[in-house]
C-alpha positions as CSV (number, residue, x, y, z in Angstrom):
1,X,121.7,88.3,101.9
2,X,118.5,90.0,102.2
3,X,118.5,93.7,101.0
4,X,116.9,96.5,102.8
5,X,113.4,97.4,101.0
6,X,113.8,101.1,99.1
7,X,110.7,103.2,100.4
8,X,109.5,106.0,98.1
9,X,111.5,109.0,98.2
10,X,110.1,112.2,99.9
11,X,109.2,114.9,97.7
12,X,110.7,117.9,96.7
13,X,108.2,120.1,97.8
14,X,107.5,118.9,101.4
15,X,104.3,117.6,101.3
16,X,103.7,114.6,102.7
17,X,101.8,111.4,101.1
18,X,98.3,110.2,102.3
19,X,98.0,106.9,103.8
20,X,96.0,104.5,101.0
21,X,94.9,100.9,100.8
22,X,93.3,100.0,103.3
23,X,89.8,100.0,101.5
24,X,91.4,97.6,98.2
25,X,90.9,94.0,98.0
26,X,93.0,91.6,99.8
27,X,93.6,90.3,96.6
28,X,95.0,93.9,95.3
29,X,97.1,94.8,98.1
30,X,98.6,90.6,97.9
31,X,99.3,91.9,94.0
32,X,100.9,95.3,95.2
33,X,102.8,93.4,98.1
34,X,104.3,91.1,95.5
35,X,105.2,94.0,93.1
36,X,106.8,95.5,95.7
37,X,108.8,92.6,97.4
38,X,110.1,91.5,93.4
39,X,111.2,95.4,93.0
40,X,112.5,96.0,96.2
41,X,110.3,98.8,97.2
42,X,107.7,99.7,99.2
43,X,104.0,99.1,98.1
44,X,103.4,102.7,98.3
45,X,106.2,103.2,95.8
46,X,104.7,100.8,93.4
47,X,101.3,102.3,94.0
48,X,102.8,105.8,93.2
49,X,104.6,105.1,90.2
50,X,101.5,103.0,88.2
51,X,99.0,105.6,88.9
52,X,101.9,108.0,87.5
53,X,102.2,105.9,84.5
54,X,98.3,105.3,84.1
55,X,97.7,108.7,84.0
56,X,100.3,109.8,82.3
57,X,101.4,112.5,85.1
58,X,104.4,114.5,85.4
59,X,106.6,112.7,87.9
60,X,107.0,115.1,91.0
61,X,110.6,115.9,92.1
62,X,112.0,113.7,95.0
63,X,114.6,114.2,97.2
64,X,117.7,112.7,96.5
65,X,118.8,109.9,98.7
66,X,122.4,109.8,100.0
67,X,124.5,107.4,99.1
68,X,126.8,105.3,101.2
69,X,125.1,104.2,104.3
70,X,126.3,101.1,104.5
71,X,123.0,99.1,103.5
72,X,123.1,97.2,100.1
């Protein structure tokens, strides 16, 4: 059964992401893509949490998804 991909979560705060990628090598975004679809998440998630990680950044405050919806 295939499972519903997990996007990234909204933030706390209200502000909303900024579209990115479309200037990375095919060859990057293939990479991303195949994080993603082995993680079930969205590329932007993946993209998110490794420049959190590289950098060493405080991880912002997401909303907290409801549970129960009926998708697994």
């Amino acid at each position: 059964m295939k499972r519903t991909r997990t996007i990234a979560p909204r933030l706390f705060n209200g502000t909303c992401r900024i579209p990115i990628g479309h200037g990375l090598p095919e060859e990057i975004k293939k990479g991303l893509k195949d994080i993603a679809v082995e993680e079930n998440e969205s590329v932007s998630w993946v993209l998110e949490q490794v420049i959190i990680d590289y950098f060493g950044l405080k991880k912002p405050r997401y909303v907290v998804r409801k549970k129960g919806n009926g998708k697994a």
